[in-house]
C-alpha positions in Angstrom: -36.7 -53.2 -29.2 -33.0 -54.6 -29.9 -30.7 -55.1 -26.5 -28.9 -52.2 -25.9 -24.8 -52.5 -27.0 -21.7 -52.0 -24.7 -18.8 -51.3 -25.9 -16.0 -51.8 -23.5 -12.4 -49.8 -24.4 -9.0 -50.7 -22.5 -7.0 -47.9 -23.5 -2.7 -48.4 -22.7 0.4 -46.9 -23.7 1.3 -49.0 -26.1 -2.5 -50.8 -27.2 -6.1 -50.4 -27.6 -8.3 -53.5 -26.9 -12.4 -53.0 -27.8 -15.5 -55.4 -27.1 -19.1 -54.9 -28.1 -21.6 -56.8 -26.0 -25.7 -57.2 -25.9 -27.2 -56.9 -23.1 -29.8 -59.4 -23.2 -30.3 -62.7 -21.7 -27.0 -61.9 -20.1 -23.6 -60.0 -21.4 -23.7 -61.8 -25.2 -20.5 -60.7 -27.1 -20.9 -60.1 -30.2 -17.2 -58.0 -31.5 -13.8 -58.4 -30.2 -11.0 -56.5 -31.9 -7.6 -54.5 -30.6 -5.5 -52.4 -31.8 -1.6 -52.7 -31.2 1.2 -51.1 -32.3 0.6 -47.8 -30.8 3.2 -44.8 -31.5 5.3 -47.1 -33.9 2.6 -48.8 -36.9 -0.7 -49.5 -35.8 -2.5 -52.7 -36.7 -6.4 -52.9 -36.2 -8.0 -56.2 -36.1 -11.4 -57.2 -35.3 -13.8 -60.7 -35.1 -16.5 -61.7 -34.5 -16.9 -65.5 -33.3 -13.6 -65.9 -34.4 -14.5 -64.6 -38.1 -12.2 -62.0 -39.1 -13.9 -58.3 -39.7 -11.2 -56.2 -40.0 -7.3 -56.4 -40.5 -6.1 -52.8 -41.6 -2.4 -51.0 -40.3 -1.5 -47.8 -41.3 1.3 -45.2 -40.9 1.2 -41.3 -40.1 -0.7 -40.5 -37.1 0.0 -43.2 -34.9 -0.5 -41.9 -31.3 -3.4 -42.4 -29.3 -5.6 -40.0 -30.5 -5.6 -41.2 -34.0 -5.8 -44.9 -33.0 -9.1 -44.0 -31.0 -10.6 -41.7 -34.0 -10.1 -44.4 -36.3 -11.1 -47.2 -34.3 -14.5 -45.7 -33.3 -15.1 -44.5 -36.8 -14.6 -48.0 -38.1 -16.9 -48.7 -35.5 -19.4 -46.6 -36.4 -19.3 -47.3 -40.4 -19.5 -50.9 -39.5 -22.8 -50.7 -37.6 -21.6 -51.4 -34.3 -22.7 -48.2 -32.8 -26.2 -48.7 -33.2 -27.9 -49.2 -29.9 -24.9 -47.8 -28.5 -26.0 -47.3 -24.9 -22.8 -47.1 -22.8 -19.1 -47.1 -23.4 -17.1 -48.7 -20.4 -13.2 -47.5 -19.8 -11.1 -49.4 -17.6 -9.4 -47.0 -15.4 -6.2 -48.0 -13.6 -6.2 -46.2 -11.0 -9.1 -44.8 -8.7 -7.5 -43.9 -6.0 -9.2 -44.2 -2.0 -12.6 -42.8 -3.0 -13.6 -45.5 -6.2 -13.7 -48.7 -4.9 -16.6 -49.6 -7.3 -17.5 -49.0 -10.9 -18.8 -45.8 -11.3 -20.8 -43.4 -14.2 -17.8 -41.0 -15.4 -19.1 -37.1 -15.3 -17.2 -34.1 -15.2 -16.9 -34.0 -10.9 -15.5 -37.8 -11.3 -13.2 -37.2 -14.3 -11.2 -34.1 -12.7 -10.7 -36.2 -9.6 -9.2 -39.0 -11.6 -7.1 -36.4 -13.5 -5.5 -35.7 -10.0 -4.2 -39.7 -10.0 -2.3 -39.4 -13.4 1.6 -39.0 -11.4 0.6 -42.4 -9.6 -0.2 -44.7 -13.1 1.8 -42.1 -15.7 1.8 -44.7 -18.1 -1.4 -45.9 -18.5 -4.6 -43.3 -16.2 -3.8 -40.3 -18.9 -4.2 -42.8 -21.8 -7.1 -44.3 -19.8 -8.9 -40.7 -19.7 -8.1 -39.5 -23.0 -10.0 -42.8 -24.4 -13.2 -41.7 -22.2 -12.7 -37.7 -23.5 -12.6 -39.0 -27.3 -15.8 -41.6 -26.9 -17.8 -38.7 -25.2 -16.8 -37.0 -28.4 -18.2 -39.2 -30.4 -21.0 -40.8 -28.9 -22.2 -38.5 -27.3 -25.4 -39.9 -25.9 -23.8 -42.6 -24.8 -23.4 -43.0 -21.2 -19.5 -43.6 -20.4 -18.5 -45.6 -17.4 -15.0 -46.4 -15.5 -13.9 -49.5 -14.3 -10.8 -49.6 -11.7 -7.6 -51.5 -11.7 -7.7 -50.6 -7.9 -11.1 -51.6 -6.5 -10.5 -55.1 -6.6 -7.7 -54.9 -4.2 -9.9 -52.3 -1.6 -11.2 -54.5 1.2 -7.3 -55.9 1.5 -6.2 -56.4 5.3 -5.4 -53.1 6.5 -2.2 -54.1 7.7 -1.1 -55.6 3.8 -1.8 -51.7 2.5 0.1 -49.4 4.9 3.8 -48.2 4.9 6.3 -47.6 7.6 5.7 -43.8 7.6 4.3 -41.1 9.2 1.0 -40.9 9.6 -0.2 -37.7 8.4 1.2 -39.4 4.8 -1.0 -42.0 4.7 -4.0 -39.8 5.3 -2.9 -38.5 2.3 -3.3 -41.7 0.5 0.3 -43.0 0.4 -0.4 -46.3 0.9 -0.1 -49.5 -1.6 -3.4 -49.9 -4.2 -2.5 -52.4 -6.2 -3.3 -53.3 -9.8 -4.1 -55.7 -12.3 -7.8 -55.5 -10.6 -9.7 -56.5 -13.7 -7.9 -59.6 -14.8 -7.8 -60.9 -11.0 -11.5 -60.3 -10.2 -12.1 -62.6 -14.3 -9.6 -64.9 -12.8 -11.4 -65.0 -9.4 -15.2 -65.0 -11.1 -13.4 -68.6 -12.9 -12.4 -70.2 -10.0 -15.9 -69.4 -8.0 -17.5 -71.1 -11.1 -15.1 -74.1 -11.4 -15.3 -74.9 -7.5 -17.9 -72.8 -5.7 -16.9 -70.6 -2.9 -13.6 -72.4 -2.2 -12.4 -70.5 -5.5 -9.0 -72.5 -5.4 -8.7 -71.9 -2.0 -5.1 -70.4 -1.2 -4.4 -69.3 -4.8 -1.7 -66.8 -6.3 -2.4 -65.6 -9.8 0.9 -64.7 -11.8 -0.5 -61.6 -14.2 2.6 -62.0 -16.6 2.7 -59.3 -19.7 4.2 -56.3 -20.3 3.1 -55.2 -16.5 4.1 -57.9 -14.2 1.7 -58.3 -10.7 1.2 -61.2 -8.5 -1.8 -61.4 -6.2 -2.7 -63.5 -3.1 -6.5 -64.6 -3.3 -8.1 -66.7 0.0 -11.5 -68.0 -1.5 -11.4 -65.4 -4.5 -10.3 -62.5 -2.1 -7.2 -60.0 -2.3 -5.6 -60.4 0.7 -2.0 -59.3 -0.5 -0.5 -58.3 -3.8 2.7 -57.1 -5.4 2.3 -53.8 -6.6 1.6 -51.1 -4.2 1.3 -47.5 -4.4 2.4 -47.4 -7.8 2.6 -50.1 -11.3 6.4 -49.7 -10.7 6.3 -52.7 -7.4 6.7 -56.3 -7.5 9.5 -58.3 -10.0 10.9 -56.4 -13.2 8.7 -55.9 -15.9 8.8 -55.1 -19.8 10.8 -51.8 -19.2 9.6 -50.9 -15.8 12.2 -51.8 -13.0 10.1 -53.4 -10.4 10.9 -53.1 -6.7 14.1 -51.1 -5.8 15.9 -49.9 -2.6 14.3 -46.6 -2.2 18.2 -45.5 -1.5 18.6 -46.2 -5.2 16.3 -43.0 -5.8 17.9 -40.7 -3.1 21.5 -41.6 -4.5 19.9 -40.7 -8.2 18.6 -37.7 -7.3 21.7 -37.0 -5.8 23.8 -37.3 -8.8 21.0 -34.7 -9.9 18.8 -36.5 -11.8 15.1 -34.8 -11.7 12.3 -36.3 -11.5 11.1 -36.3 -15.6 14.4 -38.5 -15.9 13.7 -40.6 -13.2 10.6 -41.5 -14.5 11.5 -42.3 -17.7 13.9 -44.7 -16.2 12.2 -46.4 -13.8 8.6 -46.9 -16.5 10.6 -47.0 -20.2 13.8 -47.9 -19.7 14.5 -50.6 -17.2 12.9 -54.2 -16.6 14.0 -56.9 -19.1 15.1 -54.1 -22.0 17.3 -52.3 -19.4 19.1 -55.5 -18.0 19.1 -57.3 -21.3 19.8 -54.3 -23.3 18.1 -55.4 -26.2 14.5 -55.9 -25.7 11.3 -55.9 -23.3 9.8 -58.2 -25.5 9.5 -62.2 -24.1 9.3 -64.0 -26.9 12.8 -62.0 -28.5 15.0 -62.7 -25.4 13.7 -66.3 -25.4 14.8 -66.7 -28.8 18.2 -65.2 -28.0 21.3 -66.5 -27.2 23.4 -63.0 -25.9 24.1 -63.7 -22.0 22.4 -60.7 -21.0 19.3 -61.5 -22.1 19.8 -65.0 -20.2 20.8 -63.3 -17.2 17.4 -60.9 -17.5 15.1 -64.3 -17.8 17.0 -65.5 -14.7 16.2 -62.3 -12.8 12.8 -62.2 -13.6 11.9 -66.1 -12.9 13.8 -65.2 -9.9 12.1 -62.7 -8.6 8.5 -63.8 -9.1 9.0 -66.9 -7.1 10.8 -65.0 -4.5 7.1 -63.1 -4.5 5.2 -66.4 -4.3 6.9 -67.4 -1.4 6.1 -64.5 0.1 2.6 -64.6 -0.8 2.2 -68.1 0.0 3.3 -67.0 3.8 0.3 -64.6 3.5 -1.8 -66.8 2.6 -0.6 -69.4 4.8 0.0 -72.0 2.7 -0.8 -72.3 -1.1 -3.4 -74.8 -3.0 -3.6 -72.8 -6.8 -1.8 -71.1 -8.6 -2.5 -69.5 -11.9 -0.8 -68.7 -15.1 -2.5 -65.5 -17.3 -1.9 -62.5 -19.4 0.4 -62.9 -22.0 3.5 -64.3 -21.0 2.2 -66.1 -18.5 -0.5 -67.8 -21.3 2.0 -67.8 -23.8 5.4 -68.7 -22.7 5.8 -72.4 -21.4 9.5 -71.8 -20.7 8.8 -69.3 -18.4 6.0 -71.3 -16.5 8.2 -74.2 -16.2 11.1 -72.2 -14.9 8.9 -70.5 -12.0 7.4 -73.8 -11.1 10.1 -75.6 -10.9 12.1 -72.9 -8.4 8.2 -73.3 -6.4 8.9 -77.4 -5.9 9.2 -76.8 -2.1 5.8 -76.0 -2.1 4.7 -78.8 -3.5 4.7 -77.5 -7.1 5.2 -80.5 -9.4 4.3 -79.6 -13.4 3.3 -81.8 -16.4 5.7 -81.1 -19.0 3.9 -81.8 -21.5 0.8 -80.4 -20.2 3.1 -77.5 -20.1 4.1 -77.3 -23.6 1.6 -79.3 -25.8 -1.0 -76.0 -25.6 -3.5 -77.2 -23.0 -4.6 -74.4 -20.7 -4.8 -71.8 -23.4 -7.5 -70.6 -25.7 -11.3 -71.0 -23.8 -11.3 -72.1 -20.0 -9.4 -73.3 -18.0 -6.4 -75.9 -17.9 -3.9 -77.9 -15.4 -0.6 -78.0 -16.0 0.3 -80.1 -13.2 0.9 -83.4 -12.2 -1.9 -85.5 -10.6 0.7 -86.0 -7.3 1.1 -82.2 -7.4 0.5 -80.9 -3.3 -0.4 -77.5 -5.8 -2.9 -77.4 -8.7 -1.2 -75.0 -11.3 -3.4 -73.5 -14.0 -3.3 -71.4 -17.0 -6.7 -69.5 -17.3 -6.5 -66.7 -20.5 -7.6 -63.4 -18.4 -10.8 -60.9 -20.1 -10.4 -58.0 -18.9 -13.4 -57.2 -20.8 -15.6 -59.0 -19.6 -15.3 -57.1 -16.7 -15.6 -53.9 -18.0 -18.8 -55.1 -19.4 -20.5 -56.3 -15.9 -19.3 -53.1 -14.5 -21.0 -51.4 -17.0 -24.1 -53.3 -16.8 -24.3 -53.7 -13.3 -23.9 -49.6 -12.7 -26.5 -48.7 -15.8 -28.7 -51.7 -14.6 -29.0 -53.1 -18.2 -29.8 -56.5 -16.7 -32.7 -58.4 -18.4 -35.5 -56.9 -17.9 -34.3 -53.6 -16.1 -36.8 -50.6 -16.8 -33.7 -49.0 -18.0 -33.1 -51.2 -20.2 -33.2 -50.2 -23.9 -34.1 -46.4 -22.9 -30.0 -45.1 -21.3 -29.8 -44.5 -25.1 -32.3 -41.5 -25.5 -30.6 -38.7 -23.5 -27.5 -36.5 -23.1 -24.3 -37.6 -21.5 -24.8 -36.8 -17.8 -21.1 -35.8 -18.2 -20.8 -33.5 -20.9 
């Protein structure tokens, strides 16, 4: 009998990433593929070991729900659906009660509903992906995969607010995010340097969402978002950490909460202070001084954050570079270390720029007389997804379920 398939779907506002895997000797991958462009053109393009499969865009129905139809029917034509035995969503936010991965059913999914208002841009997206695979594969098993759970055994004191108690027993305290890129970063530095893991490392997740996270031997102990993906330095359009009196004199001036929201998630971060685009690689490229001062902000404010990790941590060993900016964009690396010299931080320039670090693995980017290693480890998030998946549905080798999860209804429909 052929391995069962995983296929793993990280559905956001503004992309759709997809992964098939085996589950044989091990995860084996065998398709990789994303779609971006979402709500504007989308472009879907797949590979498989780095062979191109598909490279199609198209216009008309670009939202989400057309992305996902047409994704998983390519899918399907394509033969990638056979063996299907689980899909696995990564799902942003799971609140107190999911602090592992967990089989999505109908009890599970209206409890994750009740989360949307805390990750607005990215849980409904995340649950409409799981309600359209259901739809379509419909005996496969579908299983979620949270941004949270990775952050979960923090330090009490790291999570709580200065308020009443009665509203942190109603789960108003800080989550955190980003938990599927720093538990792949995490699983690299336990197999580069055993259970050190770096050591005292902070991992700079630089793309359109912008988190930092304190890890002491491959453990959150302190990160930058909290109770929402609106904490920590500015982002892409989303505003990063405010004075809370900045809300109460908006809502003053009467503006409601629909507005406020749209403001603080779509319409702030590097597009609001350069007012001209959220995108890196454009404001790097440009020469308008509000787009320099919007670079300045943001390098700014994300070493402020690593100084404040590194007192967390007490003291600092690692630190890594991933996501897309932070993988991409050597400019923006070498500003940050440079403002982190007092820690030690001392970068190889051309290290830096000449493209080692990126693609497979992992590289250094610093100087051998560097008091901090600095790294730039490409995240997969999907890999992730996968072992949740696998480790949930016990579709290890040799599991008796192994080959079989494929044969009956959807325990959630």
């Amino acid at each position: 009998m052929n391995a069962p398939r995983l296929l793993t779907l990280n559905a956001g506002s503004s992309s759709l990433k997809f992964a098939v895997y085996e589950a044989s000797s091990g995860l084996q991958l065998r398709l990789t593929g994303q779609v971006s462009g979402l709500g504007t053109a989308p472009r879907l393009r797949a590979s498989l070991d780095g062979e191109a499969l598909a490279d199609e865009s198209w216009q008309g129905a670009t939202g989400l729900d057309a992305v996902l139809e047409r994704t998983l029917t390519w899918l399907a034509e394509a033969g990638w659906s056979e063996g299907l035995a689980a899909i696995g969503h990564r799902i942003v936010h799971g609140g107190l009660e999911f602090r592992a991965p967990a089989e999505l059913n109908v009890d599970v999914l209206r409890r994750l509903e009740a989360l949307e208002p805390l990750a607005p841009l990215h849980q409904p997206f995340n649950l409409r992906g799981v309600a359209l695979a259901q739809a379509r594969f419909p005996r496969a098993r579908q299983v979620g995969v949270f941004d949270t759970a990775f952050h979960a055994d923090q330090p009490e004191v790291a999570r709580l607010y200065a308020l009443p108690r009665d509203l942190i027993a109603d789960g108003v305290v800080a989550y955190g995010f980003h938990g599927l890129s720093y538990d792949y970063i995490a699983s690299v530095l336990r197999a580069q340097d055993g259970t050190r893991a770096g050591g005292r490392t902070i991992v700079l997740h630089l793309g359109s969402g912008v988190s930092l996270c304190a890890l002491d031997k491959g453990r959150s102990v302190a990160t930058t978002m909290g109770f929402s993906a609106l904490d920590g330095p500015p982002m892409s359009t989303r505003s990063g950490a405010l004075d809370p009196g900045v809300i109460l004199y908006l809502m003053q001036r009467g503006m409601d909460t629909g507005a406020m929201t749209d403001l603080l998630y779509n319409r702030s971060g590097l597009l609001g202070l350069s007012g001209l685009s959220g995108d890196m690689m454009t404001l790097l490229d440009s020469a308008e001084p509000d787009a320099r001062q919007a670079l300045d902000v943001y390098v700014y404010r994300i070493a402020r954050e690593i100084g404040s990790l590194a007192a967390a941590l007490g003291g600092l060993d690692t630190l890594v570079f991933t996501a897309g900016v932070g993988e991409n964009a050597s400019p923006i690396r070498a500003r940050i270390s440079d403002l982190c010299g007092w820690l030690g931080v001392r970068l190889d320039a051309d290290a830096n720029t000449s493209g080692t670090g990126t693609g497979t693995g992992t590289g250094r980017i610093s100087r051998s007389d560097s008091a901090v290693q600095v790294l730039v480890i490409p995240t997969d998030e999907q890999l992730v997804i996968a072992r949740g998946v696998a480790g949930v549905l016990a579709l290890s080798p040799g599991a008796s379920r192994a080959g079989s999860v494929d044969a009956g209804p959807s325990p959630s429909r």
